[in-house]
C-alpha positions in Angstrom: 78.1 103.0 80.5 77.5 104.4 84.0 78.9 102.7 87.1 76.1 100.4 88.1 75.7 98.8 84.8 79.0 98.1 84.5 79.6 96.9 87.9 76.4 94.3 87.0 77.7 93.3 83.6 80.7 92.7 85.4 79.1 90.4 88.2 77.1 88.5 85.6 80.6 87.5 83.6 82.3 86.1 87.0 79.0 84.5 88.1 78.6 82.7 84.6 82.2 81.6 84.7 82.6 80.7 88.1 82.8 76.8 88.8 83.0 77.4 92.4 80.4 75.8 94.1 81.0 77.6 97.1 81.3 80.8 95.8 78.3 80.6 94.0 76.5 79.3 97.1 77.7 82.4 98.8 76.6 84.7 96.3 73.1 83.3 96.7 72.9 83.0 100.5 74.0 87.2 100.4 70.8 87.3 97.3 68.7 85.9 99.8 69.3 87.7 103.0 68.9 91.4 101.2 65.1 90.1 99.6 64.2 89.5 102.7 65.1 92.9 104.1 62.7 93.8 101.3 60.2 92.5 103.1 60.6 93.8 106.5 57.8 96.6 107.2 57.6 99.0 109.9 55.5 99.0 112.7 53.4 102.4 110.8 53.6 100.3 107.6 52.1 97.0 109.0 49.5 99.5 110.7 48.5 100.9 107.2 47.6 97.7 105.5 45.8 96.0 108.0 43.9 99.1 107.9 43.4 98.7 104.3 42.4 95.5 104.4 39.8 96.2 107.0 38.4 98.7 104.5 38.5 96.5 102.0 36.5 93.9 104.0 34.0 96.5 104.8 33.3 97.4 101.2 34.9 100.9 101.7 36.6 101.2 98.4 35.9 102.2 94.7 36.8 100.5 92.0 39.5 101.9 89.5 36.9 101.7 86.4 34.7 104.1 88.8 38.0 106.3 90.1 38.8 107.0 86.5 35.6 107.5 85.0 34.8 110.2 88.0 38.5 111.7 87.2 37.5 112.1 83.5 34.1 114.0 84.5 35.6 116.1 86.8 38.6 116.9 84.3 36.0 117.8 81.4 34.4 120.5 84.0 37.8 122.1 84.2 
């Protein structure tokens, strides 16, 4: 078993035994706060998908159906 695994199985155990209200409240405040840091884009990021959206609104984009069935005509010509 590598590291992380165990390190996890061994976090589950204490978690499922733990009583400790406060601990347990602790553990999910410190869940919490590294989601959220998930979440937090980049100016360049942010930038990107508004773009995308834009296009979207506009109309400029192709459906995957279309994408793929172009990639499997062009693939055949190869």
């Amino acid at each position: 078993m590598d590291m992380t695994a165990q390190i996890k199985k061994n976090l589950i155990s204490r978690i499922k035994d733990s009583k400790d209200l406060n601990f347990l409240k602790a553990l999910q405040t410190i869940f919490d706060s590294s989601e959220q840091d998930l979440y937090q884009l980049s100016s360049e990021k942010q930038s990107a998908i508004e773009k995308g959206r834009k296009e979207i609104k506009e109309g400029n984009f192709h459906k995957n159906d279309e994408v793929i069935s172009e990639m499997r005509e062009w693939l055949k010509k190869k």
